[in-house]
C-alpha positions in Angstrom: 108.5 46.6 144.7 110.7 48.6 142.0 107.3 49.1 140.1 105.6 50.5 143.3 108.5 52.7 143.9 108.0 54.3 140.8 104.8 53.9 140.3 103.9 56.4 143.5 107.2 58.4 142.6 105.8 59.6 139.3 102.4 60.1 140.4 104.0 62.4 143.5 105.9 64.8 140.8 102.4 65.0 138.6 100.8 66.0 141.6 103.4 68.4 142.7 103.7 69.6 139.0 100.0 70.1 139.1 99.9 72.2 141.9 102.3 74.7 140.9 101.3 75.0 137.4 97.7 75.7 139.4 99.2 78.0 142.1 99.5 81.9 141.5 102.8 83.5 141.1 104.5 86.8 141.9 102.9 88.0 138.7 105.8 89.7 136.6 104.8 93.1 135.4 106.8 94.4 132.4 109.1 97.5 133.0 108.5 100.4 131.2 109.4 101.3 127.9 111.5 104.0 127.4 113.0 103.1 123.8 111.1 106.8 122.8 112.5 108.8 126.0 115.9 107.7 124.5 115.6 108.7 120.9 113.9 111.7 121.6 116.8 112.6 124.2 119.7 111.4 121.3 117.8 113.7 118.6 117.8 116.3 121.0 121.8 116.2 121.3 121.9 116.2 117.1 123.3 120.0 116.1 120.7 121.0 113.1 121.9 121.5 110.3 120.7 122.8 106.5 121.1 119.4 105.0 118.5 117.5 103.6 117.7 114.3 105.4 120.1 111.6 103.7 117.0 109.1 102.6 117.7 105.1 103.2 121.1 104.0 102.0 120.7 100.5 102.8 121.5 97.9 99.6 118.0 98.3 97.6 117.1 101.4 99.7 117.1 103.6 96.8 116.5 107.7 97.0 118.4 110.5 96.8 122.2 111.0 97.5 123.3 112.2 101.0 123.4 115.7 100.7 121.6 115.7 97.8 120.0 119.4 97.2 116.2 119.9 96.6 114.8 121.3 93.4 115.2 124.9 93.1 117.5 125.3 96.1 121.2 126.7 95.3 122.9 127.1 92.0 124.9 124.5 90.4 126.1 123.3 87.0 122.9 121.4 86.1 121.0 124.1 87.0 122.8 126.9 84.6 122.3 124.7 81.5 123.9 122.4 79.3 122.5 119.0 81.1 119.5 117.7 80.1 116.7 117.3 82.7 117.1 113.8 84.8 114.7 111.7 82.9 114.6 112.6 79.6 116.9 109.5 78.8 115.1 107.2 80.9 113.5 104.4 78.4 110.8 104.0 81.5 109.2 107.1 80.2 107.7 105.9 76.9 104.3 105.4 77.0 103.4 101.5 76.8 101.2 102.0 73.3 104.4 103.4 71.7 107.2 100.8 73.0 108.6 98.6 71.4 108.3 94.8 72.0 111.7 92.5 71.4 112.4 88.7 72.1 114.4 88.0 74.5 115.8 84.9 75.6 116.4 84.1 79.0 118.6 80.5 78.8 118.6 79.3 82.0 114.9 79.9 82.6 114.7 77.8 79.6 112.4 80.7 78.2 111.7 83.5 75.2 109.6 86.0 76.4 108.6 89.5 75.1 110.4 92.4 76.9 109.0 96.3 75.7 111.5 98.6 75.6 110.2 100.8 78.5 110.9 97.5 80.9 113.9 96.6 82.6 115.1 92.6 82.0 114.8 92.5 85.8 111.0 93.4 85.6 110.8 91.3 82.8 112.2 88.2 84.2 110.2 89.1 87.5 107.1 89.8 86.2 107.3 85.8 84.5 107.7 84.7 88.3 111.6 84.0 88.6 113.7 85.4 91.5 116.3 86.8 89.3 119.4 88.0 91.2 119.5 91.8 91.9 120.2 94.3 95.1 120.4 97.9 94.1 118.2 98.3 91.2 119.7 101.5 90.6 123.3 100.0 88.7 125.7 100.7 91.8 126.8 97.4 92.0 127.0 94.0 90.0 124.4 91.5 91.8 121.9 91.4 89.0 124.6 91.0 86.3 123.8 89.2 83.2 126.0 88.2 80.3 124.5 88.5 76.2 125.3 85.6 74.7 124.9 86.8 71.2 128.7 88.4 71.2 129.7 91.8 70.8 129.2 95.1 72.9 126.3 95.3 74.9 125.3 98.4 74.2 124.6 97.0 70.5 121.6 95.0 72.3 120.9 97.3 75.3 120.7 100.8 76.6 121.6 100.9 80.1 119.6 104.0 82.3 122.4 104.6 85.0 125.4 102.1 85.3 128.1 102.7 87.3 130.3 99.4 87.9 130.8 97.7 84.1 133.9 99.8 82.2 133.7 99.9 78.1 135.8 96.4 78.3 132.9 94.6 80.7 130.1 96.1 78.4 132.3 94.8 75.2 132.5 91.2 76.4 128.8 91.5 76.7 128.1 91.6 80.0 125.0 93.8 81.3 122.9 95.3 84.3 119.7 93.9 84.2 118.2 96.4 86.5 119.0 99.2 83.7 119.4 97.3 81.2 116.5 98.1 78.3 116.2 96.3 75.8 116.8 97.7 71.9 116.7 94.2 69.6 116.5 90.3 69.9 119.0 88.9 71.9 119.7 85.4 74.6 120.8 86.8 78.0 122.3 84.6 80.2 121.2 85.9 83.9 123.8 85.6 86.5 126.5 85.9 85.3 129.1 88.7 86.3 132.5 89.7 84.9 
């Protein structure tokens, strides 16, 4: 009799869950979206001002300072003389026929590989496949740090484009930006590790 009971029981509630999943509903109709309305209103509220927009400051984000001036705008320092031109340091800039290539050896990739002197050791170690630690790329902060294992300054194995977190004592225990960080001889780098 249990059996029975159940039996017809469950076959009632498939039937019944049939017959709604068959029958038609109120049919829900999205609202409207107004997300535009709203930032167009918000903009609207924003006093102009002369400043250039600030580009994307998120970590990785890259571009210009906020409140950066464009070329040829204003007078400054830079622009009276004495500074070089931004760039004219920047190891990226020679021509790949005219770089040099070194050895370097990543140790806990297990690897050597040839890095040119116009490469980063981030591209380097990026363009073998590995997910090398970075976030910046623009030597603001410490996450792709890397230590030389050969001993001694690392500006005796490197030049470094634009760093702005290792002090003289962090670059003289050998540690380095990979992100900047161009190679100028043979060395083993050991990636990850930070001061």
């Amino acid at each position: 009799m249990v059996d029975a009971l159940g039996i017809g029981l469950g076959a009632l509630f498939t039937l019944i869950a049939v017959s709604l999943h068959y029958t038609r509903g109120t049919e829900w109709t999205p609202t409207e979206d107004i997300s535009e309305d709203v930032l167009e209103r918000r903009a609207a509220s924003v006093p102009k001002t002369d400043f250039p927009e600030p580009m994307n400051r998120s970590i990785g984000g890259g571009g210009a300072a906020a409140g950066a001036v464009a070329a040829g705008e204003g007078e400054g320092e830079l622009e009276e003389g004495g500074a070089a031109a931004e760039g004219d340091d920047d190891p990226s800039a020679i021509p790949d026929d005219e770089a040099e290539v070194f050895e370097i050896e990543y140790t806990k990739e297990g690897q050597t590989i040839e890095v040119k002197e116009n490469e980063t050791l981030l591209e380097a170690g990026e363009d073998e496949g590995w997910d090398l630690p970075y976030a910046c790329r623009q030597g603001q902060c410490i996450s792709c740090s890397g230590h030389i294992a050969d001993g001694g300054h690392s500006e005796d194995y490197v030049t470094h484009h634009t760093n702005e977190m290792l002090g003289d004592e962090e670059m003289s225990e050998g540690y380095t930006l990979t992100c900047v960080a161009y190679p100028t001889t043979d060395f083993t780098l050991e990636t990850g590790e930070s001061p």
